[in-house]
C-alpha positions in Angstrom: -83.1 11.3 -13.3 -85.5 8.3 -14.2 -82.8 6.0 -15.2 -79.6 5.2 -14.7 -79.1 2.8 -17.0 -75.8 4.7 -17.7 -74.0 3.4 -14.6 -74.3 -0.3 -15.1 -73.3 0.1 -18.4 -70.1 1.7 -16.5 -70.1 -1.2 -14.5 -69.6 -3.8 -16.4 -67.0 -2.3 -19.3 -64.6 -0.7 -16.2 -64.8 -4.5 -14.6 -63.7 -5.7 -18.3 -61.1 -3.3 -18.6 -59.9 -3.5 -15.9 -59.5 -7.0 -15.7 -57.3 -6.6 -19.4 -55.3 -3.8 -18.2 -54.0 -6.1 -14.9 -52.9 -8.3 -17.9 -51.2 -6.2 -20.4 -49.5 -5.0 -17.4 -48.6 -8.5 -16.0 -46.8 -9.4 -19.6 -45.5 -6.3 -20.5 -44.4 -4.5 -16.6 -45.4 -1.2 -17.5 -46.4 1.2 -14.5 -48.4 3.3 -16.4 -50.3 0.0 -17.2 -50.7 -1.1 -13.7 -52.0 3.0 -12.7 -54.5 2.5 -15.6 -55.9 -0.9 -13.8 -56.0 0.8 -10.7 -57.7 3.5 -12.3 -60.5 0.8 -13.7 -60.4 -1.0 -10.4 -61.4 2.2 -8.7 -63.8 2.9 -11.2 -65.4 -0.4 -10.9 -65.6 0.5 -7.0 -67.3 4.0 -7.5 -69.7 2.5 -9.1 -71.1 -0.3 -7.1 -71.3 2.2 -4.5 -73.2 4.7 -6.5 -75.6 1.8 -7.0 -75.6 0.9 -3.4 -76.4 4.5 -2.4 -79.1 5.1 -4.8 -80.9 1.7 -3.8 -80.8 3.0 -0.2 -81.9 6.7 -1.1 -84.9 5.2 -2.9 -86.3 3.5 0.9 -89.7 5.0 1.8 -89.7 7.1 5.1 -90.0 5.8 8.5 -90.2 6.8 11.7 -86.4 7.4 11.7 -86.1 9.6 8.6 -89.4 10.8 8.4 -88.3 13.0 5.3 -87.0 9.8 3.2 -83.7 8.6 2.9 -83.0 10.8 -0.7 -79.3 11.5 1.1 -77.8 8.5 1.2 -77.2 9.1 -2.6 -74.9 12.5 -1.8 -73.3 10.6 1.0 -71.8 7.5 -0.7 -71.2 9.9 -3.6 -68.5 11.7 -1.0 -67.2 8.8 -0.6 -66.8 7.7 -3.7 -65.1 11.0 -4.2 -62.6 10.7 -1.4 -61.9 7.0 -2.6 -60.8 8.3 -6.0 -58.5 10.5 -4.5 -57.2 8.3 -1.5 -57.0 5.1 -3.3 -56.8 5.6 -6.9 -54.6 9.5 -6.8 -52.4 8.3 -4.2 -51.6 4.7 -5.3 -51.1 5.6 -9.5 -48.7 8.2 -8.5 -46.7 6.2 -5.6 -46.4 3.4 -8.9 -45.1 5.8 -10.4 -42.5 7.3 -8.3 -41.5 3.6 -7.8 -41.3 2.6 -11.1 -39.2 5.9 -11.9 -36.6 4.7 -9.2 -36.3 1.5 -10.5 -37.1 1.7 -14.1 -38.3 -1.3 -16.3 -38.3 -1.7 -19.7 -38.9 -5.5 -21.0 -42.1 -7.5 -22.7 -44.3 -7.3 -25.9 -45.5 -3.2 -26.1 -48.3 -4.7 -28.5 -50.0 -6.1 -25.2 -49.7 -2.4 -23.9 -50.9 -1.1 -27.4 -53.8 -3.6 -27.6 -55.1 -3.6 -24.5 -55.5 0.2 -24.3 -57.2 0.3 -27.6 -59.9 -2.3 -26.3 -60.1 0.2 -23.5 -60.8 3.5 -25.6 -63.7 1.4 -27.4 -65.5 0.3 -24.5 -64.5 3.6 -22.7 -65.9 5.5 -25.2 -69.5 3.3 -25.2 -69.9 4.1 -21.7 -68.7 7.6 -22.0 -71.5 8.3 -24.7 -74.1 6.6 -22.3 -73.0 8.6 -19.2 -73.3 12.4 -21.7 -76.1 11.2 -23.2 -77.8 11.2 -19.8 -75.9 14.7 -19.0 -77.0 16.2 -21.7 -80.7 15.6 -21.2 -80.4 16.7 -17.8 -78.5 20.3 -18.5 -80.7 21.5 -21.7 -78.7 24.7 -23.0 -76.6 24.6 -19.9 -72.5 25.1 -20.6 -70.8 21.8 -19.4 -69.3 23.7 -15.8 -72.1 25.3 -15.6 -74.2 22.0 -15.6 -71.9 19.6 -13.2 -72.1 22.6 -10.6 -75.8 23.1 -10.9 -76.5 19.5 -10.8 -78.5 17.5 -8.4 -77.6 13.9 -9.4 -74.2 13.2 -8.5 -74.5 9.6 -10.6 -74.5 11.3 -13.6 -71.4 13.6 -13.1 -69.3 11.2 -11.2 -69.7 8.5 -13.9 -68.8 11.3 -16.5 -66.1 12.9 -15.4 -65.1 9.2 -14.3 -65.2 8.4 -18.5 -63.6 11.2 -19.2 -60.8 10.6 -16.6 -60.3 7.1 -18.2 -60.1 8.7 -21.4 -57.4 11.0 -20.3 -55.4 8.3 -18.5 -55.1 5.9 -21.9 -53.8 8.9 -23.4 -50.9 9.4 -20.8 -50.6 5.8 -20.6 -50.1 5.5 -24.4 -47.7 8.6 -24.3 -45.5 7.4 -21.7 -45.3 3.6 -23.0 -44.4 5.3 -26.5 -42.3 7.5 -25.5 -40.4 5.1 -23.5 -39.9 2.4 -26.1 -39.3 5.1 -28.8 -36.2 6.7 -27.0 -35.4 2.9 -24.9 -35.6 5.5 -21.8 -38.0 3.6 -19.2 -38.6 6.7 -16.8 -40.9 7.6 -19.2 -43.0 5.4 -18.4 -42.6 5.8 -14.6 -43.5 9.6 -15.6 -47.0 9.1 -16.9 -48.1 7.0 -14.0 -47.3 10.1 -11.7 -49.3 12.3 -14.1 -52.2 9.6 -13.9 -52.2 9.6 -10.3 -52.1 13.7 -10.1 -54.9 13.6 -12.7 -57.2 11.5 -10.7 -56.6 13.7 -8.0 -57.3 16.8 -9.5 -60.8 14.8 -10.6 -61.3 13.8 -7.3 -61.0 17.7 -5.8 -63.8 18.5 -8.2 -65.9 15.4 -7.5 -65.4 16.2 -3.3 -66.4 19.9 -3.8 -69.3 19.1 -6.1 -70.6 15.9 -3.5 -70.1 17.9 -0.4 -72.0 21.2 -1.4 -75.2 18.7 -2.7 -74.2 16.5 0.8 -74.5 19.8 2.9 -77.8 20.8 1.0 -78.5 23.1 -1.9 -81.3 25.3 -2.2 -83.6 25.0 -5.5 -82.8 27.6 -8.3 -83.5 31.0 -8.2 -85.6 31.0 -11.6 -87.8 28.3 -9.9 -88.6 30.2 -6.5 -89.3 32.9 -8.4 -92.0 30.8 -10.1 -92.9 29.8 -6.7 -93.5 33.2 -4.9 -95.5 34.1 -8.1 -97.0 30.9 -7.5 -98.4 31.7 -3.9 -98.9 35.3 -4.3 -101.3 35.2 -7.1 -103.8 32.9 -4.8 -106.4 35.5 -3.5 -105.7 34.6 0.2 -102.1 36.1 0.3 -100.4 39.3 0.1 -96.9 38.6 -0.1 -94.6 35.6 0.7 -91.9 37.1 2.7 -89.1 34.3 2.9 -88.7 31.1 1.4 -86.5 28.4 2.2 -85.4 25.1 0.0 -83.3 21.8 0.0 -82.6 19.5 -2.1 -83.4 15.9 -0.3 -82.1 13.9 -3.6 -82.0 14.3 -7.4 -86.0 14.5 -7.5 -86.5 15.4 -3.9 -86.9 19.0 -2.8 -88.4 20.1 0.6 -89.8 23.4 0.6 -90.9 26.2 3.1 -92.7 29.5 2.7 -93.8 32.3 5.2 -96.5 33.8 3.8 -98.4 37.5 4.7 -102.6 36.1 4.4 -105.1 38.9 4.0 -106.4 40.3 7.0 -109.8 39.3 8.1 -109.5 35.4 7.0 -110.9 32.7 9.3 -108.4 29.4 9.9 -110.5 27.7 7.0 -109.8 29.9 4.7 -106.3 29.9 5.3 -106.4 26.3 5.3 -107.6 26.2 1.9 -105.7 29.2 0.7 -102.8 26.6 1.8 -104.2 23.7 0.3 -104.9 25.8 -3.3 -101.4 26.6 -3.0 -99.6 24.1 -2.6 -101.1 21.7 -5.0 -100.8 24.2 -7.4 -96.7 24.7 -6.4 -96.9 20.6 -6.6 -98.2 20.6 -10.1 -95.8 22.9 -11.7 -92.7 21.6 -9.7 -93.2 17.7 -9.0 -89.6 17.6 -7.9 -91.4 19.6 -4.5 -92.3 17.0 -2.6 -93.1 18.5 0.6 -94.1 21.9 1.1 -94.6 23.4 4.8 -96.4 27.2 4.4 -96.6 29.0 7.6 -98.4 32.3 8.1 -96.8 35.3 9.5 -97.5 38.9 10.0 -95.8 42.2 7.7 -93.8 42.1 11.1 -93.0 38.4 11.3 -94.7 37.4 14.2 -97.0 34.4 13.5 -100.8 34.7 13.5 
């Protein structure tokens, strides 16, 4: 993913929003309208830190990481993960069970009804962004399909993020409605719970997705196919008995092959057999930065 352009745009409209939501909820009381700030707050948080890891993934390798620094991206998007469950789960549904103790029911509801109206507009800008870049990404893909076969956790995070926010107006709406409509206050107490357990249930997909890509995931299996066809149609080799790939970041992919040469080669020509090949791997797949091909016998033991 070339740009993320998508994420400041996040940025900036869940700072704004949540910003308004703290005062609609100020005038009016309403739990639900405090959960949905939280929400925004949290937001607001993921992303800086989504910015903060993909600066740091994009530092040139030393003699400390000698194979880059690509995942410090699926690191602080864990986090980011575990923060939207800890903080932003945990907090909108203890509101919530608070508020449905010690229900509240006082203020202007057009505060509630304007504020959260502001919030679906800007919501919905940075929603568009954040698909727009999805979309691109997963071609023909079905939407699950896509966030678990993605390598860029920016882009799904932020996403499912919108579409969380989206979610939580709705509830927030529903229960302040609701609420005023029958003068029954628990209501509202009600959808700040079911804000809180959505952001959890969010968060358990976010953790799952951000700890298989932190633990490492191989390259697809279309795309090593096209690699073993790849090295097996250079003249030097005879068959490429096991292959192993990781994904280092979103456009980072390490690569290994143990390849069966033809008998009878001097170390120059498997040198250059190795050379042909893996510029030729390199140009079809420039996400393969680094590609380590070692030569081994039919049985396995090296040459």
């Amino acid at each position: 993913m070339e740009s993320r352009s998508f994420i400041y745009v996040s940025l900036v409209v869940d700072l704004l929003i949540a910003i308004s939501k703290f005062i609609a909820a100020a005038f009016t009381g309403s739990s639900a309208m405090i959960s949905e700030g939280i929400h925004s707050v949290i937001d607001t948080i993921s992303q800086l830190l989504l910015i903060w890891g993909i600066r740091l993934s994009r530092r040139r390798p030393d003699e400390r990481r000698p194979f880059g620094y690509g995942r410090e991206l699926y690191f602080w998007s864990f986090i980011v993960s575990l923060i939207i469950f800890i903080v932003g789960g945990c907090i909108s549904f203890y509101e919530g069970l608070l508020r449905f103790r010690r229900p509240y029911l006082e203020g202007s509801v057009a505060w509630n009804y304007g504020i959260l109206a502001i919030a679906l507009a800007f919501t919905s800008v940075s929603m568009i962004a954040a698909l727009k870049a999805f979309n691109k990404e997963r071609g023909k893909t079905t939407f699950w399909a896509a966030v678990k076969q993605s390598k860029d956790p920016s882009v799904f995070i932020t996403l499912l993020g919108d579409a969380g926010d989206v979610m939580g107006i709705a509830i927030a709406f529903a229960g302040i409605f609701l609420g005023r409509y029958f003068h029954q206050p628990h209501f509202d107490g009600i959808a700040s719970m079911l804000i809180g357990v959505m952001l959890i249930v969010i968060s358990l997909i976010l953790v799952r997705e951000s700890k298989s890509l932190l633990m490492g995931e191989t390259t697809s299996r279309k795309t090593l196919r096209k690699i073993v066809k790849i090295a097996e149609a250079d003249a030097s080799v005879l068959k490429v008995k096991r292959h192993f790939s990781m994904y280092l970041s979103p456009e980072e992919v390490i690569l290994q092959l143990n390849a069966v040469f033809e008998e009878n080669l001097t170390t120059k020509q498997i040198t250059d057999g190795i050379e042909r090949i893996t510029k030729n791997i390199r140009k079809e797949f420039p996400r393969i930065k680094q590609i380590f091909i070692e030569p081994v016998k039919m049985d396995g033991v090296k040459k």
